[in-house]
N, C-alpha and C positions, 0 to 999 in steps of 0.2 A: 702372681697375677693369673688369673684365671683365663683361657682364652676360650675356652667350649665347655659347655654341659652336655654330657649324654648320659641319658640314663639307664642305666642297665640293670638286668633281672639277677636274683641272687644268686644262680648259677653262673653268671660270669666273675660276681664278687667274689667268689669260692675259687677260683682262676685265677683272679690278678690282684687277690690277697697274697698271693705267696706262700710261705712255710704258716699254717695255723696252728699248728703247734706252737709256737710262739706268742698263739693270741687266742687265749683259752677262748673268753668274751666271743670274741667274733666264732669262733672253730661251734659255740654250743649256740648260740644265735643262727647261725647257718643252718646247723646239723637240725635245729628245731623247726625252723620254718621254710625252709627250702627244698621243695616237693618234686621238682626234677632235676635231674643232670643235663650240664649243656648241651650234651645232644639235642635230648629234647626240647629242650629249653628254647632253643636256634629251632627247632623245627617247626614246636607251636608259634612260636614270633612270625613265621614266613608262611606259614598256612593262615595267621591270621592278617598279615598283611597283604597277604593275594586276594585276599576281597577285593581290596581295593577302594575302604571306605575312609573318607576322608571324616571323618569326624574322627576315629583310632588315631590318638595323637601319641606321640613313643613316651609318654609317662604313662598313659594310660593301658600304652600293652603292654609294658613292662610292668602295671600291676594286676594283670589280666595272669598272664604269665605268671607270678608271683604267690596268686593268692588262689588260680583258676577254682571261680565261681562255680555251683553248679546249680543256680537258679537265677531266675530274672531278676528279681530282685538285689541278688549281692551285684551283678555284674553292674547293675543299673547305677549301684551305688559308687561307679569306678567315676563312670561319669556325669558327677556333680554339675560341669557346667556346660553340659550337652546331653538334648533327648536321643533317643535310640526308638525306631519303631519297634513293633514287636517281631517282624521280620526281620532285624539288624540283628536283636537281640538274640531269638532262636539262629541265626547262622552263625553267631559269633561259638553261643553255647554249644554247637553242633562240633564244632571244631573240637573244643575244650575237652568234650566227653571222649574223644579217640586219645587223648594224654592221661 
């Protein structure tokens, strides 16, 4: 039974995977698409929820985090079922570009 969902960026998978050696699949999946270490990873998440904008829903910063955009366009494409002004947009990307 499942009691919570949370979503989390693929620096913490890499974490609470455990031994990946054990799990080529996942260990080359990782190694391929996941662009920062948890440090960072926890860093950008908290720089970008100090905005403080309530539209950033934690699926969407976790693929913010994930995939860090570096134009309006990809970001925008995070969130499908929410606008972004072009001020939300440039402050989110402001952030991204210091990772």
């Amino acid at each position: 039974m499942i009691l919570k969902m949370t979503p989390v960026h693929l620096a913490d998978v890499k974490e609470l995977s455990g031994d990946l050696e054990a799990k080529p699949e996942l260990r080359d999946y990782l190694k391929e698409f996941s662009k920062l270490d948890k440090k960072k990873a926890d860093s950008l998440t908290e720089s970008i929820k100090a905005i403080g904008n309530p539209k950033i829903r934690g699926e969407q910063l976790v693929k913010i985090v994930d995939l860090l955009p570096k134009d309006a366009e990809s970001l925008t494409k995070i969130f499908n079922d929410t606008t972004l002004d072009e001020k939300e947009v440039n402050e989110i990307l402001a952030i991204i570009k210091e990772y």
